[in-house]
C-alpha positions in Angstrom: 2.2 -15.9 -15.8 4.1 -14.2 -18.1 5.8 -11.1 -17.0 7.9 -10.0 -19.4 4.3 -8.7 -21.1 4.6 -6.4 -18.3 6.3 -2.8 -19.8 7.6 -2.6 -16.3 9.6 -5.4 -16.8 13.5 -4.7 -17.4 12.8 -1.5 -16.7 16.5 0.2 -16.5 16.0 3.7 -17.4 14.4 6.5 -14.5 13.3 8.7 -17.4 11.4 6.0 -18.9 9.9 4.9 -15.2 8.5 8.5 -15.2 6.9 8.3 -18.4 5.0 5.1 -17.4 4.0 6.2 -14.4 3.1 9.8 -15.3 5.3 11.0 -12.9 7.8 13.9 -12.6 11.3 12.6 -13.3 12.8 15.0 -10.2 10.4 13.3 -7.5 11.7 10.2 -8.2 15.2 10.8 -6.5 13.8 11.0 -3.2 10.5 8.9 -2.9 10.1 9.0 0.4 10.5 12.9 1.1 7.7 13.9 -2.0 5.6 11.0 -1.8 4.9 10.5 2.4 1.5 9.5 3.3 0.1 9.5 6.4 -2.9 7.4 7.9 -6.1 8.2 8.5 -8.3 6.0 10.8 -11.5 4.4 9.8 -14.5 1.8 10.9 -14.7 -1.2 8.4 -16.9 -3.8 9.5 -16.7 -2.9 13.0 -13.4 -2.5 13.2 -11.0 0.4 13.4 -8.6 0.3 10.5 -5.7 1.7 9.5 -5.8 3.5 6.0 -3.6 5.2 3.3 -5.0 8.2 1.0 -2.0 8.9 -1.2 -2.2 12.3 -3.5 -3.3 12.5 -6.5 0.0 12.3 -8.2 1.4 9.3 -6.2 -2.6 7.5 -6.9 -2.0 8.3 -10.2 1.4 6.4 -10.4 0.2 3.3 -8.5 -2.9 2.9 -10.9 -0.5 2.6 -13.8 1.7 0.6 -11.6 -1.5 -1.5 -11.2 -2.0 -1.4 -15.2 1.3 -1.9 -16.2 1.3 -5.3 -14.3 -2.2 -6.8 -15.2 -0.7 -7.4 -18.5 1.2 -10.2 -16.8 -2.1 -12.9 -16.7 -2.6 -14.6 -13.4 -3.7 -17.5 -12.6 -6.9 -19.4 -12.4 -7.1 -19.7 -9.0 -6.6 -16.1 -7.6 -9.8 -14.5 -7.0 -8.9 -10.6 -5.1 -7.3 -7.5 -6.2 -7.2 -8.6 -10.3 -9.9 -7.1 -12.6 -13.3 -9.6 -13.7 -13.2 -11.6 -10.7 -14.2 -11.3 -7.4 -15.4 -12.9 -3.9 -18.3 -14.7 -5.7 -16.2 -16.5 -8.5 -14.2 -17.4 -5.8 -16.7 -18.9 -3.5 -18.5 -20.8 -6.9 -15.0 -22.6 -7.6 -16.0 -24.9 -4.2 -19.9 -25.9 -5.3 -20.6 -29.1 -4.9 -17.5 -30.1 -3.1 -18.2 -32.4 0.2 -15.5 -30.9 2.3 -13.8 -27.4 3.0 -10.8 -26.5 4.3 -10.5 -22.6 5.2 -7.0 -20.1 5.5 -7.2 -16.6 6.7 -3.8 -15.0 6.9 -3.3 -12.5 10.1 -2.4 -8.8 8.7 -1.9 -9.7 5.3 -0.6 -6.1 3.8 1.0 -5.0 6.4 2.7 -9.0 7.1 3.9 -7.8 3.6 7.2 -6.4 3.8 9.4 -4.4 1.4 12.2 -6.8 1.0 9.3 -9.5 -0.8 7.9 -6.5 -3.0 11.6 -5.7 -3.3 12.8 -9.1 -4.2 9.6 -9.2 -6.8 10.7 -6.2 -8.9 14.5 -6.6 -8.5 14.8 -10.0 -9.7 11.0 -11.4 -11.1 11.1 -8.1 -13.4 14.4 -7.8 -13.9 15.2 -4.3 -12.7 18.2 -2.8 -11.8 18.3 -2.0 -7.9 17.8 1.3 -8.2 14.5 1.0 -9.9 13.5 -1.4 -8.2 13.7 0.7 -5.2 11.9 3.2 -6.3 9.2 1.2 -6.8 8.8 -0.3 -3.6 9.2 2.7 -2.1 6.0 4.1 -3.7 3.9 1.1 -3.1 5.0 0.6 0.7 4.6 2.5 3.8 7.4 3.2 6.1 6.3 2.5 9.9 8.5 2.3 13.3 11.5 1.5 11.0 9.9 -1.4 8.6 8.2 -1.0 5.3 5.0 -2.6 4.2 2.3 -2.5 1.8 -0.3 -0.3 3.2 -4.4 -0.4 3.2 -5.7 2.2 0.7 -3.0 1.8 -2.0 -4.7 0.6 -5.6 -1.3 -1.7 -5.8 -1.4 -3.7 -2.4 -3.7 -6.7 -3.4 -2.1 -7.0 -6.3 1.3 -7.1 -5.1 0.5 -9.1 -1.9 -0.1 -12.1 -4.4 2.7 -11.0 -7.0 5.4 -10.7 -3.7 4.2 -13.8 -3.1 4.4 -15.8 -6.0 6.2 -18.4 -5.2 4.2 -19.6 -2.3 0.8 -19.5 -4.0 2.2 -22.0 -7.0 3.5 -24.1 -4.1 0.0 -24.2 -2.4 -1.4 -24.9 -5.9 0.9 -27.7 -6.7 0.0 -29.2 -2.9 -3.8 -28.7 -4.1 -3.1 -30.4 -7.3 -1.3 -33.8 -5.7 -4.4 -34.1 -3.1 -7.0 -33.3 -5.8 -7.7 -30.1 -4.0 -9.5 -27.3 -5.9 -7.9 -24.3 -4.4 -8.7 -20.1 -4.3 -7.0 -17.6 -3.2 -8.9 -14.1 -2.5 -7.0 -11.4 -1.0 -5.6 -13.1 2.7 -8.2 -15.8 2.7 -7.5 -19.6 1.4 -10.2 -22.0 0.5 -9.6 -25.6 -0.3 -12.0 -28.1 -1.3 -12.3 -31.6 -1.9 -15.1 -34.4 -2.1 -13.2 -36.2 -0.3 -11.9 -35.9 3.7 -9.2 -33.5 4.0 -7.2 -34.7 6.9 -5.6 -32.7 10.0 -2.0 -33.5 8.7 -3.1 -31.6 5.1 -4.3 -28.6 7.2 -0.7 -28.4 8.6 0.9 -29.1 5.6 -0.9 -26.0 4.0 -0.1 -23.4 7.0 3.8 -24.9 7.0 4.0 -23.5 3.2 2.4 -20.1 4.4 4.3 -19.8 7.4 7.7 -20.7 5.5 7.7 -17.7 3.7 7.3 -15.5 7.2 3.3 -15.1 7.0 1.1 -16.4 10.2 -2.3 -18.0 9.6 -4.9 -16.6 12.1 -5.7 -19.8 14.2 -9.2 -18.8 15.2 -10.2 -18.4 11.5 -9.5 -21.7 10.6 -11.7 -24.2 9.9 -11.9 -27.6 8.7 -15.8 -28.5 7.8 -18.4 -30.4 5.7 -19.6 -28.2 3.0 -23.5 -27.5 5.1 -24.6 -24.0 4.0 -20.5 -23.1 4.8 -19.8 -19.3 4.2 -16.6 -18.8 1.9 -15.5 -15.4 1.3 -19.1 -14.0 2.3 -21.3 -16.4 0.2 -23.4 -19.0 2.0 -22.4 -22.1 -0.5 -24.1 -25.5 -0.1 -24.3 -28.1 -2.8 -24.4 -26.2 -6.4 -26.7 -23.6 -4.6 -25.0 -20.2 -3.3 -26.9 -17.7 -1.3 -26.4 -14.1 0.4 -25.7 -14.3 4.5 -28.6 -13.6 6.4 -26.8 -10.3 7.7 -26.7 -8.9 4.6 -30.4 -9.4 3.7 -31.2 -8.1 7.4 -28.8 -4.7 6.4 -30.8 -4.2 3.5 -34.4 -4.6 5.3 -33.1 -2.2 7.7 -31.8 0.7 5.4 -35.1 0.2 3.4 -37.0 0.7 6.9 -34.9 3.8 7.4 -35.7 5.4 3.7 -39.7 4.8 4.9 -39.2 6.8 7.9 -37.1 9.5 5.8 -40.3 9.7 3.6 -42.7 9.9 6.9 -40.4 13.0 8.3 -37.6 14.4 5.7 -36.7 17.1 8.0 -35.3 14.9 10.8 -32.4 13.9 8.4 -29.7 15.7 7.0 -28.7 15.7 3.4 -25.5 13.6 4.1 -27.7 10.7 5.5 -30.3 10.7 2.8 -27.5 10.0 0.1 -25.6 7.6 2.6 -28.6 5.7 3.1 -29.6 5.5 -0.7 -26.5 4.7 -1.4 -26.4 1.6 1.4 -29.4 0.1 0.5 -28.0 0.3 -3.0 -24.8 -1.6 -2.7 -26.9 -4.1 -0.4 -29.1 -5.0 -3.6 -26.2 -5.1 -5.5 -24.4 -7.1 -3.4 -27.3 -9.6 -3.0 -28.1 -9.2 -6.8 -24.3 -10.8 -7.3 -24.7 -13.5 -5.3 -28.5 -14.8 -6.2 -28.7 -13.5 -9.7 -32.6 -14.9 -9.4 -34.0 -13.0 -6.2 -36.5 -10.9 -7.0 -35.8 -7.2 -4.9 -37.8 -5.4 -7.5 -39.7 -3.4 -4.4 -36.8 -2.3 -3.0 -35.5 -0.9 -6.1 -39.0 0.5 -6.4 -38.3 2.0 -3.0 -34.8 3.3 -3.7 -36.0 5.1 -7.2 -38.7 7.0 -5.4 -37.0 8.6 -2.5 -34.1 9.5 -4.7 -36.4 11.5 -7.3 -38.8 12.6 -4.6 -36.1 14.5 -2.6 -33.9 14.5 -5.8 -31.2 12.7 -3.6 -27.8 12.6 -5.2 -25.4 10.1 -5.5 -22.5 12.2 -3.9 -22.7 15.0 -1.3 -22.5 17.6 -3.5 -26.1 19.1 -4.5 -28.0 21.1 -1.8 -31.7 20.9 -1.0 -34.3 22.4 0.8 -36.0 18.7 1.8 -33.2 18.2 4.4 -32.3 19.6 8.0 -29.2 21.8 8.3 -29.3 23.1 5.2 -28.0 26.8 4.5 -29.5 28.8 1.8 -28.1 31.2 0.5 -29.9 34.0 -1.2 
């Protein structure tokens, strides 16, 4: 990495700060007071989350925050919250490896606190404290007294692995002297080998994590033959790498729901003719990703006729006398 490519790095001037970000140069004096953000609360996954909308200003900011860093190159092995790569490069880095050896960290972003994004800014890009302040200040969350990166901001996966640095090359140098091939995407860890990774390596690995303050989440780890193993949602065995069975079963499911939305339109509001499209949608593109090969032409088929039939947009914007609830006006 080389992050004096970065134009936020060195970064002395406040003036200059507000040009980069495309923010007003007054607001910048007190952070906190015209940039607060409270949560909302939200189900992901089946579980209640807490997330971060920022306004438009302040999203504005972190995207160029988010810009201004990518210029630094990252490394091979980091897989989440850097652009061209996802969560199925990083479970194809571990085909046709014998053995896996799998990390989750417990509350990554908020685990994240404001004197490692702090420390990352203030000494890694060379800012004076002052500037460095003020940008942890927009990329954290103040909570109960403690500051941490928040869920919802466009900078938190990218500065939970740039806070963080230092640990990740240490994991990759312990990868490297055990002939591990290692990924990192977002707070889960994957290490593979074709050879038997030993109980002593697992605890080797967590002591590194848990040196720089971060807890591994016990009941996520696992230490396993590579035998249709799921790595960051992919089902991986041998060179082969196939979509979980729960996400083929969402899509079948959605696409039984569009057929009964065909049968009787006026049972269904608007709102749940687009969110439905738009499910099935990212289930065939999520699939699609994964098994490039799998042939979901008749869902596709399916998705394309109910949208033009009921002319069913992509956002809840558009009005339409198909659906139930829907005022008129004359």
């Amino acid at each position: 990495m080389d992050f004096a490519k970065s134009r936020l790095y060195g970064v002395s001037n406040k003036k200059y700060l507000s040009e980069l970000l495309q923010l007003e140069l007054k607001t910048l004096k007190d952070v906190d007071s015209n940039y607060e953000v409270e949560p909302f609360f939200k189900e992901v996954n089946g579980k209640i989350r807490e997330l971060y909308n920022p306004s438009d200003a302040h999203k504005r900011a972190l995207k160029n925050i988010v810009k201004r860093l990518s210029y630094i190159g990252f490394p091979h092995y980091i897989y989440g919250g850097i652009p061209l790569v996802g969560y199925v490069d990083n479970a194809s880095r571990h085909l046709e490896k014998e053995y896996l050896l799998l990390l989750d960290i417990t509350n990554f972003f908020p685990s994240t606190k404001d004197s490692y994004v702090y420390d990352f800014f203030h000494n890694t890009m060379s800012q004076p404290a002052d500037i460095a302040k003020i940008l942890t200040n927009l990329t954290t969350i103040k909570k109960d007294e403690e500051r941490f990166l928040p869920q919802g901001f466009s900078t938190s996966p990218m500065l939970s692995f740039l806070s963080y640095h230092q640990m990740y090359e240490e994991l990759d140098v312990f990868s490297k002297r055990n002939n591990f091939t290692f990924s990192a995407y977002y707070d889960d860890f994957t290490f593979s080998s074709d050879k038997f990774i030993h109980t002593s390596k697992r605890r080797e690995a967590i002591a590194i994590i848990e040196k720089y303050g971060l807890q591994v989440n016990k009941k996520k780890t696992r230490l396993t033959i590579c035998n249709h193993t799921r790595v960051t949602g992919v089902i991986i065995h041998g060179d082969t790498k196939k979509a979980p069975k729960k996400l083929h079963k969402k899509m079948y499911d959605y696409y039984r729901l569009l057929l009964d939305m065909d049968k009787d339109p006026t049972k269904y509001t608007q709102d749940e003719f687009i969110d439905t499209c738009n499910r099935l949608q990212g289930c065939i593109a999520a699939i699609q990703s994964i098994e490039k090969e799998r042939n979901l032409e008749h869902y596709k088929n399916t998705l394309r006729y109910i949208r033009t039939k009921f002319d069913v947009p992509v956002e809840k914007k558009k009005k339409h006398l198909y659906f139930k609830n829907v005022q008129i006006n004359n």
